[in-house]
Every structure is written in structure tokens, then in C-alpha cells.
C-alpha positions in Angstrom: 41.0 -50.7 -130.9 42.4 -52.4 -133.9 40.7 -52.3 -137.5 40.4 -56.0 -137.4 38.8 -56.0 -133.3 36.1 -53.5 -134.5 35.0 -55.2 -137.6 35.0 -57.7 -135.1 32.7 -56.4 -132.6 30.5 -54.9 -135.4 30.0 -58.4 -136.3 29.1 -59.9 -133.6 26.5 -57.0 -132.6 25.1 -57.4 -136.6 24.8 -61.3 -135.5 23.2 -60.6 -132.2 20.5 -58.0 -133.5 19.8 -60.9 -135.9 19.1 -63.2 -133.2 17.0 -60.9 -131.0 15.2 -60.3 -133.8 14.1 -64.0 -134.3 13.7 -64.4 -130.5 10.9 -61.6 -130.3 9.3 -63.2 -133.2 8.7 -66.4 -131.9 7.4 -64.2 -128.9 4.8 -63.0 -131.0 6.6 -59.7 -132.1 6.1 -58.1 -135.4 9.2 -56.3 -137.0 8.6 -53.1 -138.2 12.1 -51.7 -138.8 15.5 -52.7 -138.5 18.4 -49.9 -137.3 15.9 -47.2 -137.9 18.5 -44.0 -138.0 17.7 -40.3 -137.4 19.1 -37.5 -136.2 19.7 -38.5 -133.2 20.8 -41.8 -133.5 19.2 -45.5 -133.9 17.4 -47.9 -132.5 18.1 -51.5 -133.2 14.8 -52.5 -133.5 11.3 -51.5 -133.7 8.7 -54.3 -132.9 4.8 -54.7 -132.6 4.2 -56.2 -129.6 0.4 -56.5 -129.5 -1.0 -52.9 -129.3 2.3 -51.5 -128.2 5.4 -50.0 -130.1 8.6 -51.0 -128.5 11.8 -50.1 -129.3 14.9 -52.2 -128.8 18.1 -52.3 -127.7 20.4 -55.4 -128.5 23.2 -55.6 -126.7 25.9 -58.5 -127.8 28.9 -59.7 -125.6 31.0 -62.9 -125.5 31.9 -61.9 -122.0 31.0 -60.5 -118.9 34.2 -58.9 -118.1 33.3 -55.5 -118.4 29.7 -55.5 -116.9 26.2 -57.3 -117.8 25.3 -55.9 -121.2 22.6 -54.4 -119.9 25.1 -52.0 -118.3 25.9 -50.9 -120.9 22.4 -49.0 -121.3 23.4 -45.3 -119.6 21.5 -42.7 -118.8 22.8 -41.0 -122.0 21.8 -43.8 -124.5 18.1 -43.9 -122.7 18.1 -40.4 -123.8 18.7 -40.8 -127.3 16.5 -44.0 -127.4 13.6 -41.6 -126.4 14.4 -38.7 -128.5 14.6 -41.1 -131.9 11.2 -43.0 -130.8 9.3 -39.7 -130.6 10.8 -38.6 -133.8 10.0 -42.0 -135.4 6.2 -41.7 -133.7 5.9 -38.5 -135.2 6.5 -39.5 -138.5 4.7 -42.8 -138.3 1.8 -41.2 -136.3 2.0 -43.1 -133.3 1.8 -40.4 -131.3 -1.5 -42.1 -129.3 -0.3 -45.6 -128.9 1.2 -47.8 -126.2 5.4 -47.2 -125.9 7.6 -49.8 -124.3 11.5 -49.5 -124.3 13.0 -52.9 -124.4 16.8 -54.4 -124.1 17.6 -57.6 -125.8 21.2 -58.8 -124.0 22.6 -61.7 -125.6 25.4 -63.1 -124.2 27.3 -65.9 -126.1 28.2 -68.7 -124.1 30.0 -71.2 -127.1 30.1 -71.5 -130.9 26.5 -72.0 -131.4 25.3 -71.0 -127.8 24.0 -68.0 -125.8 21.8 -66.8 -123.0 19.3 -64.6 -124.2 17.5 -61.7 -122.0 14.4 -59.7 -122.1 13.9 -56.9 -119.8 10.7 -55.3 -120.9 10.2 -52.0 -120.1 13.7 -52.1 -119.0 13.0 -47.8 -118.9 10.4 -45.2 -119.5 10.6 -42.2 -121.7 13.6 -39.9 -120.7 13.8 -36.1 -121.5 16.2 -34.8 -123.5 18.0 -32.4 -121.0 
């Protein structure tokens, strides 16, 4: 990948998050953080979805050429998602609420157009193996 194709596609993922973030809004969300970072990685967002703490994965693409977005969510990433939510529970003290994992997938469909889809509870908590 070229310089100019990865500033690029970091781009368009900083625009997506941005727009998932104002879609779970208006869905009554409350933002609590914004790529949260640890140790083991980061979650795009952290929302308050009633009594319940979801974490959030965006995933941005213009195209479907290489898969739904929500491919793009492995087995691997689940992991990590897990690992940095109980790190970020444990220093928040959210060890006794509700947990959700959610993926935003935006995919654009023109200049000023896209499909946007929430799959809530799109998986539970993995272990670490």
C-alpha cells in the first residue's frame, strides 16, 4: 500500500467512526469514549446504551469487493475487543454491568451517501487463548 492509499483509508475509517458515532446518538446512545487504547489494542467506540456498556466496532468501506465489512471482524479482533473492554471495566468499575459488543459497518454508497448497519450483539465475550 502506497503512503497516499493509507492516509486514504485512515480517512475514510476517521470519517466513518464519525458517522457511527452520530448514528448511535440519535439512537439514544451516550458516548463515553472515543478510540479508547490499551495494551491490547482499541476500541472505536464506547457507548451507553441504556444500562449497558457496549463497545464498538466501525468498520468503513466504499466497496464490497473484498467481503461485507462485517467480515472483516475475525475471531482474532473479537479477542482483542474483549480483552480491552475488561481492561477498560476494570478501571472504570464496570465490572457488574450489562456488556454488549456491537459493529457499526458503514458502507458508502456516493459522495454524500451510505448504508449504515447495526448488528447488536454482533458477539459475546471471547477468551484470550
Amino acid at each position: 500500500m502506497t503512503k497516499k492509499s493509507v492516509e486514504a483509508q485512515r480517512e475514510l475509517g476517521q470519517r466513518g467512526e464519525a458517522v457511527a458515532a452520530k448514528f448511535l446518538q440519535n439512537l439514544g446512545q451516550h458516548i463515553i469514549a472515543r478510540n479508547w487504547r490499551c495494551r491490547f489494542g482499541e476500541v472505536d467506540l464506547i457507548t451507553q446504551d441504556g444500562d449497558t456498556i457496549v463497545f464498538c466496532e466501525v468498520k468503513t468501506r466504499k466497496s464490497i469487493r473484498t467481503g461485507q465489512p462485517s467480515e472483516a471482524i475475525t475471531l482474532k479482533k473479537q479477542r482483542k475487543y474483549s480483552q480491552v473492554a475488561a481492561l477498560w471495566l476494570s478501571r472504570f468499575g464496570g465490572q457488574d454491568c450489562v456488556v454488549r459488543f456491537d459493529v457499526v459497518t458503514i458502507l458508502v454508497t456516493g459522495p454524500q451517501s451510505a448504508t449504515i448497519t447495526l448488528l447488536k450483539g454482533a458477539f459475546g465475550l471471547v477468551e484470550a487463548l
